[in-house]
C-alpha positions as CSV (number, residue, x, y, z in Angstrom):
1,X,-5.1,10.4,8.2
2,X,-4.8,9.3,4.7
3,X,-4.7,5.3,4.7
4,X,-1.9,4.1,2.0
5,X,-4.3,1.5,0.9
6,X,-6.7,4.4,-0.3
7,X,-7.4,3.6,-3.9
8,X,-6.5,7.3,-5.5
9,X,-3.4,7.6,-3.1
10,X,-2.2,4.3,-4.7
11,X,-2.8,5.7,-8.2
12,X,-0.3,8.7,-7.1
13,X,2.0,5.6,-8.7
14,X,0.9,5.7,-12.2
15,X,2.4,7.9,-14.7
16,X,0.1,10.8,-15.6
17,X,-2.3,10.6,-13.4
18,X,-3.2,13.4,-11.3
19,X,-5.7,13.1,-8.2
20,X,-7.1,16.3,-5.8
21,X,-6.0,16.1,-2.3
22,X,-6.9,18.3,0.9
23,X,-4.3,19.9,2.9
24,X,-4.1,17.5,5.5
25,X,-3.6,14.6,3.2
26,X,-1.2,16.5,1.2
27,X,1.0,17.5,4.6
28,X,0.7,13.5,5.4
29,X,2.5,12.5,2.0
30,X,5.4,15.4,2.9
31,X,4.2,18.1,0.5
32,X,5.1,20.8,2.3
33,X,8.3,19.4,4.1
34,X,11.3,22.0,3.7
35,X,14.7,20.4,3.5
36,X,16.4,22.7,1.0
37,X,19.9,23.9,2.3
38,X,20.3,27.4,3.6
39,X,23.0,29.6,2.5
40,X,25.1,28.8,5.3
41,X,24.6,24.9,4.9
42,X,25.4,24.9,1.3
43,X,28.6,27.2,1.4
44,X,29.6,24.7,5.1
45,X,29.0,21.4,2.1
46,X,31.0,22.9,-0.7
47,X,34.5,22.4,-1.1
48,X,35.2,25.8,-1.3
49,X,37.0,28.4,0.9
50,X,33.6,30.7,2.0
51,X,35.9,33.8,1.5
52,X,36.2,33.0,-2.4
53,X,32.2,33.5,-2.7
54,X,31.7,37.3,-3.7
């Protein structure tokens, strides 16, 4: 597990800068989390009646 005193993962903070990262250290900083809406979520958020959407 990545440490968050690692020098490199600290420069993650500086404009510009880019480092290379592994999978595994990339998954523990939430790269590939998924919490975009589905479209069932989105039309249930909007203030909308459902049967409007065509």
């Amino acid at each position: 597990m990545t440490q968050p005193t690692d020098p490199d993962i600290l420069k993650l903070n500086e404009p510009g800068v880019v480092i290379e990262v592994d999978r595994r250290t990339a998954e523990d900083l939430g790269a590939f989390e998924e919490d975009a809406l589905d479209e069932a979520e989105a039309l249930a958020s909007a203030e909308i009646d459902p049967r409007e959407v065509h």
